[in-house]
C-alpha positions as CSV (number, residue, x, y, z in Angstrom):
1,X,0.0,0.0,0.0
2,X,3.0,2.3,0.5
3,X,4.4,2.0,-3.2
4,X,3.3,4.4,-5.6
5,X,1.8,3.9,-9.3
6,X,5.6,2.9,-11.3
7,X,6.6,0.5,-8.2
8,X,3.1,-1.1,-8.3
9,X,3.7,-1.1,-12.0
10,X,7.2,-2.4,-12.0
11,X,6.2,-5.3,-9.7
12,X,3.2,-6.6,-12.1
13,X,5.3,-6.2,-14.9
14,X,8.3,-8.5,-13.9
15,X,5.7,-10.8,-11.6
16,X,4.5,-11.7,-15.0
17,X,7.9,-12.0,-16.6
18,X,9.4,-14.3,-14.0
19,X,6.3,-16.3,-14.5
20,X,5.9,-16.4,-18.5
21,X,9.6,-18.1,-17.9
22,X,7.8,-20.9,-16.8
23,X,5.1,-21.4,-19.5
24,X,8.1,-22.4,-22.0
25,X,10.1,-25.7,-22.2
26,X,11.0,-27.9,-20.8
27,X,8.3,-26.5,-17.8
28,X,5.0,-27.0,-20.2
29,X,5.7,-30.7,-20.5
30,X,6.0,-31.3,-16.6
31,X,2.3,-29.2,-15.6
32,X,-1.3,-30.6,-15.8
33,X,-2.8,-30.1,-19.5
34,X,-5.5,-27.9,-18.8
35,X,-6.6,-24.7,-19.7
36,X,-5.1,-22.6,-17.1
37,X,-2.9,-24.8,-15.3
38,X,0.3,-23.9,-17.1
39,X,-0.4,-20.5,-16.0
40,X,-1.9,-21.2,-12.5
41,X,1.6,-23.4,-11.7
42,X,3.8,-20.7,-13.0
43,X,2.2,-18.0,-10.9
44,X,2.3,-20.0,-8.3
45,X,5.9,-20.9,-8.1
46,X,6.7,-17.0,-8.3
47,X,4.3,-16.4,-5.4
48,X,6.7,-18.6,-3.5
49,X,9.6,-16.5,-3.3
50,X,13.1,-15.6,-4.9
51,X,14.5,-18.9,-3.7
52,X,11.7,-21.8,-4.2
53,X,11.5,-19.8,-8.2
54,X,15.3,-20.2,-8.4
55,X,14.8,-23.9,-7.3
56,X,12.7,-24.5,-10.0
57,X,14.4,-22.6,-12.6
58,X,17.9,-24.9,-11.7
59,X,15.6,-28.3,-11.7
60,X,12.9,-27.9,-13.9
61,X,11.5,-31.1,-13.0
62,X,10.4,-29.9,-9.1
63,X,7.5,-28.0,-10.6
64,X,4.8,-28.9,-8.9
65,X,1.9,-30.8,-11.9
66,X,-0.7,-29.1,-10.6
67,X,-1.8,-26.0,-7.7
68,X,-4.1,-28.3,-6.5
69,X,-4.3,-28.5,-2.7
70,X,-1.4,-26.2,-2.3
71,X,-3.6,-23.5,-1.2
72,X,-4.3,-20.7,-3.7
73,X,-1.6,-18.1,-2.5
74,X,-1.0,-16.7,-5.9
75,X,-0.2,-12.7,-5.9
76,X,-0.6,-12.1,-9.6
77,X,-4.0,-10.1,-8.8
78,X,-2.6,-8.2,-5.5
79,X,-0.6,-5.5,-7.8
80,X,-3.7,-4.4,-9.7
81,X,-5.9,-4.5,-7.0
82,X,-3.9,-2.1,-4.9
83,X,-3.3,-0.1,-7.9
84,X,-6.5,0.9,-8.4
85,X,-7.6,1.1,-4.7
86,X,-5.0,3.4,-4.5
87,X,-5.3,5.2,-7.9
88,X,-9.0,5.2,-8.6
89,X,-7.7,3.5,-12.3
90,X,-7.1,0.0,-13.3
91,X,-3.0,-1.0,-14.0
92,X,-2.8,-1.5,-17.3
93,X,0.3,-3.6,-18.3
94,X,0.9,-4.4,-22.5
């Protein structure tokens, strides 16, 4: 709540960065097929912290195959909801 709008901003954008890492090979062939489980895995890893992301970066096979029953601590929506609580406007990253 204390970072202004290019902090918020800068967060979002390399939240989603660190996680579109994951969406590629070899990661893709080791997560659930399903519609957004790809995504849901890779946001989830980045929730986890510098170190559990690194982890999984160095041994791509300790991705987890699915989010499922790990609890549903993803913070890919925290950023934009802050934003515009704070701002009155919606972050638009693109």
């Amino acid at each position: 709540m204390r970072l202004g709008k290019g902090q918020l901003r800068g967060f979002q954008e390399e939240f989603l960065d660190l996680s579109g890492e994951l969406t590629v090979p070899p990661f893709d062939s080791l997560v659930e097929e399903s519609e957004d489980g790809l995504t849901d895995v890779a946001e989830w890893v980045v929730s986890q912290g510098k170190e559990f992301y690194r982890g999984v970066l160095r041994n791509p096979a300790s991705i987890p195959h699915t989010v499922e029953g790990k609890g549903r601590e993803i913070l890919s929506g925290v950023a934009p909801l802050v934003y515009e609580e704070l701002f009155g406007e919606p972050l638009d990253i693109g």
